[in-house]
N, C-alpha and C positions, 0 to 999 in steps of 0.2 A: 338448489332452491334458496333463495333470503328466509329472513327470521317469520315475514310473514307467509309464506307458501309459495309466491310467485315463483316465476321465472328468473334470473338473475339476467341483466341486460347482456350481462359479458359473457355469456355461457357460450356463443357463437361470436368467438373474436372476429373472423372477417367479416361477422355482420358490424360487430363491435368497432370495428378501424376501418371499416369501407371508406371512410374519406381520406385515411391515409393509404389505403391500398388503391384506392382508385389511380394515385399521380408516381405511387410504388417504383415500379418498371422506370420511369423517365428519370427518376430525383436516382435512380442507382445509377443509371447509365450515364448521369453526367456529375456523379460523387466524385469527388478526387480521392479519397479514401478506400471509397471501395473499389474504382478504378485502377489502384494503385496495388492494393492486395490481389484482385483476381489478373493481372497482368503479367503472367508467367506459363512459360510453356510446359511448366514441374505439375498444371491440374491436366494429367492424361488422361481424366475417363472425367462427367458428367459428377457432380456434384448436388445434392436438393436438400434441404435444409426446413422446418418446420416451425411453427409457433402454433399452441392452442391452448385450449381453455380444456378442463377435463372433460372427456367424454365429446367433445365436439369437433367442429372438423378446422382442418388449421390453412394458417395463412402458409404457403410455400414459396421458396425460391431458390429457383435451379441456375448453378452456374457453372456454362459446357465448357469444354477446353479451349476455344477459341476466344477469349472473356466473351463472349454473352450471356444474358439473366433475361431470366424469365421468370416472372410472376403467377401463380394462379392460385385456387384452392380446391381442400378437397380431405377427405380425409388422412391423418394423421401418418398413417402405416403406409405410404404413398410415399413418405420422405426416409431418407438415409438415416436420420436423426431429427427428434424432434422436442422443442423446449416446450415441457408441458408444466400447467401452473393452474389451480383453482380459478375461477371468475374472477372473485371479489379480491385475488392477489395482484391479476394484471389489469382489473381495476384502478388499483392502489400505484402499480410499475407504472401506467401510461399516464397517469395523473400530469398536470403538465407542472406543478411543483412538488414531485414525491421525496419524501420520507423516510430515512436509512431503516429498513433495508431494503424498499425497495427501490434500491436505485441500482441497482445493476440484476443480471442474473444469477451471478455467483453470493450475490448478497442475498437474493432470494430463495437460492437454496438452502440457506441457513450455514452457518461456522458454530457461534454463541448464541445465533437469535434463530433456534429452529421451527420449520413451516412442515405443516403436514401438505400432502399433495403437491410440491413443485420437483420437480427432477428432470431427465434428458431418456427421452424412450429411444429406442433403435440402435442404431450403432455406437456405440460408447468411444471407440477409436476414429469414427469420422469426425465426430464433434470434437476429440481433443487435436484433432487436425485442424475443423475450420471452427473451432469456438471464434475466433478473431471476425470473422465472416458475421456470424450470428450477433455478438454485440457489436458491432457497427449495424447491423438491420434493426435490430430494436432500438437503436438511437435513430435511425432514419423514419423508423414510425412513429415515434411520441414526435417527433419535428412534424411529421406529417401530418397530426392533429392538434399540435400548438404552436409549430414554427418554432426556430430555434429557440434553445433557453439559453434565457437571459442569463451573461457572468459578469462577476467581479471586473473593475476595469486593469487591466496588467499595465503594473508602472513598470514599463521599460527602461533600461540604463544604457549610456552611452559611453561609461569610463566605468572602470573594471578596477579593485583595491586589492585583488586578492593574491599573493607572490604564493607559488607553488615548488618546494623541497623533497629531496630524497635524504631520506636516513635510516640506516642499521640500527635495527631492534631483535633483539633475544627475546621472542614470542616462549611462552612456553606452552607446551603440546604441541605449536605447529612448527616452530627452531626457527633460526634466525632467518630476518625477511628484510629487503630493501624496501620501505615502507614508503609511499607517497602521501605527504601533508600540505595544509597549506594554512596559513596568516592571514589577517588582516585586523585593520584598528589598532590602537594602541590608549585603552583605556586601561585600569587599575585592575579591573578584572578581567581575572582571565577564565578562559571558557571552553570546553573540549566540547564538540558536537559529533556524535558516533549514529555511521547511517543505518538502515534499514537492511533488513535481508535481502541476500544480493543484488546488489547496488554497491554505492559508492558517493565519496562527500559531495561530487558535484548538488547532490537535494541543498547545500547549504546557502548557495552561491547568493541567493536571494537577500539573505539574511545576514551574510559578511560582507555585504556591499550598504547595505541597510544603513543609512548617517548615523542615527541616534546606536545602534549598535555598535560603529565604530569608534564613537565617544567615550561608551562608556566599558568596551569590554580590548581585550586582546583576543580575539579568537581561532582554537586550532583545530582543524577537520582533516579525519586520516582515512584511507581506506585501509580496509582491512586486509591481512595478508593473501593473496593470487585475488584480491578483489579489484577493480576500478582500474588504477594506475599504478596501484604497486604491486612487487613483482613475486611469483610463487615463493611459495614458504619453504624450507631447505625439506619438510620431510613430504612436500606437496607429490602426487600423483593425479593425474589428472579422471577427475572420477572419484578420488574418494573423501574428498573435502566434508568434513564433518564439524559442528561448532557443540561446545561445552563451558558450562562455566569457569572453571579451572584454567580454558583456554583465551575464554573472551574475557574475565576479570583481570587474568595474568598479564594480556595484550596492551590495555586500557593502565594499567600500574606501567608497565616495560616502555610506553610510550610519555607515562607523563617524567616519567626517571629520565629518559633519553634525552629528553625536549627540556629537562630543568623546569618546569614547571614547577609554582608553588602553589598548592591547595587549589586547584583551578577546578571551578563547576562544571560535572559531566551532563552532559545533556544527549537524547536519542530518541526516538520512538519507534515503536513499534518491537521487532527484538531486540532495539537498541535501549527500548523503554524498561524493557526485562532486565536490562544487562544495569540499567542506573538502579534497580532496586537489589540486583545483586553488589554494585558497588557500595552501597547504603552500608548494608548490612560486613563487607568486609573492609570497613573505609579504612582499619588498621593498615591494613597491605599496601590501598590505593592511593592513603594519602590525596583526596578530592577535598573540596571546601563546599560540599551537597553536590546535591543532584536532581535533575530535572526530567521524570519519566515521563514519555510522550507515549501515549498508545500502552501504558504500562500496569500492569499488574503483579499478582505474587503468585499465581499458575496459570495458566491455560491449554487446555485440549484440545485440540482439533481432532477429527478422522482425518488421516495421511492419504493423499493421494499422488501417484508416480508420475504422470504426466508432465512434472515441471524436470526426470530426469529418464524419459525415456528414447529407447532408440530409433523409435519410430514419429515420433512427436518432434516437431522442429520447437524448440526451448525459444527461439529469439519471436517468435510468434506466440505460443502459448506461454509464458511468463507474465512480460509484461500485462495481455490480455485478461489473465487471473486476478491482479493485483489495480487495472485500471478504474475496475468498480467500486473498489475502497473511498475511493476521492469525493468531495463533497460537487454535489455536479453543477454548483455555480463556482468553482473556484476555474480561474482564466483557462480559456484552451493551452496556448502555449505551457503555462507550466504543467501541464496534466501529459502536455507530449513530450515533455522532461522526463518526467516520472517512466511514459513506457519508454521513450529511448533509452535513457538508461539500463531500465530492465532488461531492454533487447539486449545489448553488449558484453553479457556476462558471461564467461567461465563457464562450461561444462558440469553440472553438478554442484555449483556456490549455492545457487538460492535452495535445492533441496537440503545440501547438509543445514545453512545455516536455520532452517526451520525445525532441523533435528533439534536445536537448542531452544526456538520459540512453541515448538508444538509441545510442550510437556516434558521438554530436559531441562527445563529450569522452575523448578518447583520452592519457591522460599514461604509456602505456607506455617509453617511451624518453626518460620524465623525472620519474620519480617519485626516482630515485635522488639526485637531484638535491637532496634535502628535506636539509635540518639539522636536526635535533631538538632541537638546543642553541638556536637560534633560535627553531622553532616546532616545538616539540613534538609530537606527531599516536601518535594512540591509537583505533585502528580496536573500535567496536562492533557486532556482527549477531547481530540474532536466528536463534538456531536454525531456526524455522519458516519464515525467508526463503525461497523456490525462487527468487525473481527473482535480489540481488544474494548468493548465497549466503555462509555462513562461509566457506566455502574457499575462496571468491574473493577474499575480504576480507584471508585469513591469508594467501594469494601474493603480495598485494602488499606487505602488512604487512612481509612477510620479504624483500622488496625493498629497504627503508630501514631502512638503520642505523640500529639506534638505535628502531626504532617501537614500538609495542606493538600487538595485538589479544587481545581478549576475545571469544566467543562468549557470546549471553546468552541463557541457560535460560527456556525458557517464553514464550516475546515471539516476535513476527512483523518483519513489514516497518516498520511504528509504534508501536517502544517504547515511545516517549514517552506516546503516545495511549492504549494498549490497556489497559496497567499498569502506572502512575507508578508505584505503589508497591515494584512489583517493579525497575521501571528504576531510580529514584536510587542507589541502592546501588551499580550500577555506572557511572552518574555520576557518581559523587562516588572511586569510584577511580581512575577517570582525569582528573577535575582536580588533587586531590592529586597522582597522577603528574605531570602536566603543571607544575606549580608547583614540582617538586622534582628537573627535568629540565631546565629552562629556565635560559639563563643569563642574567640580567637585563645 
């Protein structure tokens, strides 16, 4: 019921999206996307999939082993699994310019921004099978009653500045690793860019090709050890890859020693964001000239779920799929299938450990204070579209340490960097300037 007694319009989604369910069935059948997922002869038995509104009956769609789909509706407990959400939530989801968090479903199940009433009824292991299936269908429907959304224009490049190295590093906790880096520019400043949980530096690529960056910075992006391109760590086992401070600040110090680096700006987001305010705070060790936390705070909890390291769950599917709704959903398609290709690529077990370290192993509550900004400077960035590590988690802390700064940044998600260099440097480059005119050499 609304505030006034009625009826809520959304309370019967397939009455709610009849016009996008009416063309449903054809716009799947000649998706390239979803063409391209159900095209395997690995779905042996009949698949059906749900969407509703509480208490009401849901939109379905069945996909048999042969790839064909079929649309219809009906009640709720009819499908394998079913994405169930309040009226006035998928109200807010199908909007045709929505609102973090409801821009994805994993956003709407809430991390930091929790909803009562949204969850997955039915089978809990069909869905972490075909979630990938089910957001691709919920993007086929809000298209369906607004037509595609509009993005950012992607400024393509045709010449590539970025030279890619190997070098031995003495990790400690994970022991020595042939580390994959790479360069580019040749400005005064120099700049470390540390990526995202499992993943890997290619999210830079945007932004080390970037002119005005290359003018004014030197820039070096590593992956982390059994990460991306470089190669297991000496004490690596496949499966048990875990991240900690002690190991990710140690890494981040053993690579700028390696590389000769002098006081160069760490920059990351998301647990990369974590990892620049744990640099802050030991810049003794790391020797950085500031830091730049993207996606960053001084705690955050999540509730832990296994799916990103189970044996039943294909990881190169449900990864990427978990972490695509983060984005801000005007930022360019192509870099958003950056972002999941990447994701898909990974290591057995990287992105679960390394959230070992973002999900609540890195707690600097009762020592963020501690940061000197005359020493090492720290200038918090988050995108608006964030739901994980929000702005306002970002500007609590910020306003924790004397002296800090935070910016929220319009139009960008969880991977500024990645989504839309063009729109992110700008605010890059305000906070190295900051940082360079804040710092007391």
């Amino acid at each position: 019921m609304s505030a006034n007694g009625t009826t809520h319009s959304w309370t019967s989604l397939p009455d709610a999206m009849s016009k996008s369910v009416s063309s449903l069935n054809k716009r799947l059948d000649s998706d390239p996307q979803w063409q391209a997922f159900i095209d395997t002869n690995a779905i042996i038995e009949p698949v059906t999939m749900g969407i509703a509104s509480a208490g009401g009956d849901a939109i379905m769609v069945r996909v048999e082993p042969n790839a064909k789909t079929s649309v219809s509706t009906g009640p709720a407990d009819k499908s394998d699994f079913t994405l169930a959400a309040k009226a006035e939530q998928w109200e807010k989801f199908f909007a045709a310019d929505p609102r973090a968090p409801f821009t994805s479903f994993v956003g709407l199940q809430g991390m930091n921004i929790k909803q009562e009433g949204v969850g997955v009824q039915g089978n809990q292991t069909r869905f972490a099978q075909y979630g990938h299936l089910a957001t691709r269908l919920l993007e086929m429907l809000r298209d369906g009653l607004h037509g595609p959304m509009e993005e950012y224009k992607h400024e393509a490049m045709d010449e590539d500045h970025i030279v890619g190295k190997y070098a031995y590093v003495d990790c400690p906790v994970w022991g020595r690793t042939k580390i994959f880096y790479e360069t580019s520019g040749n400005g005064p400043q120099q700049i470390v860019f540390c990526h995202t949980a499992g993943s890997d530096s290619r999210q830079y690529h945007g932004v080390m090709n970037h002119p005005e960056m290359m003018k004014r910075c030197t820039m070096i992006a590593f992956d982390l050890p059994a990460h991306g391109r470089s190669f297991p760590n000496a004490n690596y086992i496949p499966g048990n890859h875990t991240n900690n401070e002690d190991a990710y600040v140690g890494t981040i110090a053993a690579v700028i020693k390696t590389l000769k680096l002098n006081k160069p700006i760490v920059c990351g987001a998301s647990m990369a964001g974590q990892v620049c305010v744990a640099v802050a705070i030991r810049n003794d060790e790391v020797q950085s000239g500031g830091t730049i936390p993207m996606q960053g705070c001084d705690y955050l909890t999540m509730d832990r779920q296994f799916n990103d390291k189970s044996p039943v769950v294909n990881q190169a599917l449900f990864n990427p799929d978990w972490i695509y709704g983060m984005m801000a959903p005007k930022s360019p398609y192509v870099n958003k299938q950056l972002i999941w290709h990447t994701y898909s690529g990974q290591a057995y077990g990287i992105f679960h450990g390394d959230l070992d370290f973002y999900f609540g192993g890195f707690d600097a509550r009762d020592r963020v204070e501690q940061i000197d900004v005359k020493k090492c400077p720290i200038y918090f960035l988050t995108g608006e579209f964030d739901w994980s590590t929000t702005p306002e988690m970002s500007k609590a802390t910020a306003d924790k340490i004397k002296g800090a700064r935070f910016q929220a940044m319009k139009d960008l998600g969880h991977f500024p960097a990645t989504e839309n260099p063009s729109l992110f440097v700008p605010y890059l480059v305000e906070a190295i300037d900051w940082i360079q005119k804040t710092r007391e050499d």
